[in-house]
N, C-alpha and C positions, 0 to 999 in steps of 0.2 A: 504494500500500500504506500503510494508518496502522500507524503504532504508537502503540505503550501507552508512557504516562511510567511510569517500576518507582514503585511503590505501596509510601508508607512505612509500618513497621511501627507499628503502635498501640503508643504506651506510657502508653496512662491505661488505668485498669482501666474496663470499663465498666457504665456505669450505676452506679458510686463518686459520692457527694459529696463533692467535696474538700474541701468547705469546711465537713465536720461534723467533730465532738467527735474526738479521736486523735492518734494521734505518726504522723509521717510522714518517713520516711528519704529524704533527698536529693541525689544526684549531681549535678553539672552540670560537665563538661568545656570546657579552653579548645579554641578553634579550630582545628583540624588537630592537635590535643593538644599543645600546645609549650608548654616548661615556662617559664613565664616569672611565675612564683608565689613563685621562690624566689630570690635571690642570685643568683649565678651563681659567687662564692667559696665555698658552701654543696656541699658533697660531694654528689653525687648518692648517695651508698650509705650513710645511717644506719645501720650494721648492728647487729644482736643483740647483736654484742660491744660495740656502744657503749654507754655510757647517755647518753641525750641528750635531755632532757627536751624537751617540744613550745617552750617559752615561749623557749627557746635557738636554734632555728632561725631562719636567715637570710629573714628574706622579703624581698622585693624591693620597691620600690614601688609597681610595681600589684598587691602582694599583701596589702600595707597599705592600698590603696584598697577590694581585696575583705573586706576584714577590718572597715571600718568602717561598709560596708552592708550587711555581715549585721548585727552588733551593732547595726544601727539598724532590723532589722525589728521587733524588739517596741517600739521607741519610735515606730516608725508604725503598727503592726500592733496594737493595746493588747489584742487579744485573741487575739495568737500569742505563744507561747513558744519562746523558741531555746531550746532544751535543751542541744547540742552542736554542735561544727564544728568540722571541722579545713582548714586551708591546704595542699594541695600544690602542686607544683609545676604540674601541671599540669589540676589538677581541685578542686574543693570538696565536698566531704561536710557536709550539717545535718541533723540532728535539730529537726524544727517539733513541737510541740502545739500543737492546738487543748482548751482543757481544759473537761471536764466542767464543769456549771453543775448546783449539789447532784444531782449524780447523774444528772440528766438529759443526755440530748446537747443540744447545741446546736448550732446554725450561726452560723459566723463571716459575718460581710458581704460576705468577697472569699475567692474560692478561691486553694490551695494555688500554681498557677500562676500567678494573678496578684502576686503574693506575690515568688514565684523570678522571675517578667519581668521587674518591677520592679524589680527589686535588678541584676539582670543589666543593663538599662539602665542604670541609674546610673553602674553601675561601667565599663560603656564608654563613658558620655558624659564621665566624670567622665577618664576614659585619654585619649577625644580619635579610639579607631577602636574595634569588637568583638571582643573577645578570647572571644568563646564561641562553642561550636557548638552548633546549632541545636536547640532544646527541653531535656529534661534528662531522667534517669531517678530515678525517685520508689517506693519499697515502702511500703505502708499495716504501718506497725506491728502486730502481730495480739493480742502479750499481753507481759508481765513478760518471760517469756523470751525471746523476740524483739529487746525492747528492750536487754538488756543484751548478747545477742550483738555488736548492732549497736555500741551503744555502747563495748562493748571494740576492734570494730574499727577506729571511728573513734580512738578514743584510741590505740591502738597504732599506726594507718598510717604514720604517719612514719618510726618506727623498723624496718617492714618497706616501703621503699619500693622496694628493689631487687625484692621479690617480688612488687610489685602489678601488677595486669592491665592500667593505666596507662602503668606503667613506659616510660620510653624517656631515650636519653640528651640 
């Protein structure tokens, strides 16, 4: 009798250029999702009642590693823009553009994914083993509104972290 290996879900959009003109939202989760992004002195519940600015939070040292090759994809990328990112514990959130060129779309030289493998590499060669799991999830920005939903929720996530779909202790 053969069996079927289970058939992983698609998660690029198809027949999508990743690599034209656009903001592109980006997930990518650590490995069996274990939170080791942050302190481990760092409260797991930033709550509501706190204020507790992003720049206060504890990161950890491989969260400081993950921290300084996002900030270094537009100094390799010269024609990707970080927009935003935030650090949790157990996962990363960025906002990429590729930006318009007078109006016209353009295409970047390297697609979206190669972009996130790259960074993801780094940052577990630079650890020493792979702290992510496999691929990542990405939404094509569609317009204005889109974009600032997204971007309020990155900026917020930290402060709702006990309510994130992430979550674990």
């Amino acid at each position: 009798m053969e069996y079927e290996l289970p058939k992983r879900k698609k998660n690029r959009l198809e027949n999508f250029d990743y690599s034209s003109s656009g903001a592109y939202f980006i997930t990518i989760c650590t490995k069996d999702r274990k939170n080791i992004f942050w302190r481990k002195d760092q409260p797991n519940f930033v709550g509501e009642d706190s204020i507790l600015p992003y720049d206060s939070i504890k990161i950890s040292l491989y969260g400081k590693i993950v921290e300084k090759y996002i900030n270094a994809i537009p100094m390799r990328y010269y024609y990707i823009k970080l927009m935003q990112y935030v650090v949790m514990p157990n996962h990363v959130h960025l906002i990429l553009f590729i930006p318009y060129e007078d109006g016209r779309i353009i295409s970047s030289p390297t697609d979206i994914s190669t972009v996130v493998g790259q960074m993801k590499r780094r940052v577990s060669k630079e650890i020493g083993f792979s702290v992510w799991q496999r691929s990542f999830h990405d939404h094509v920005i569609r317009d204005k509104e889109d974009y600032e939903k997204i971007a309020k929720y990155v900026r917020e996530n930290p402060t709702r972290w006990q309510y994130d779909c992430f979550y674990s202790e």
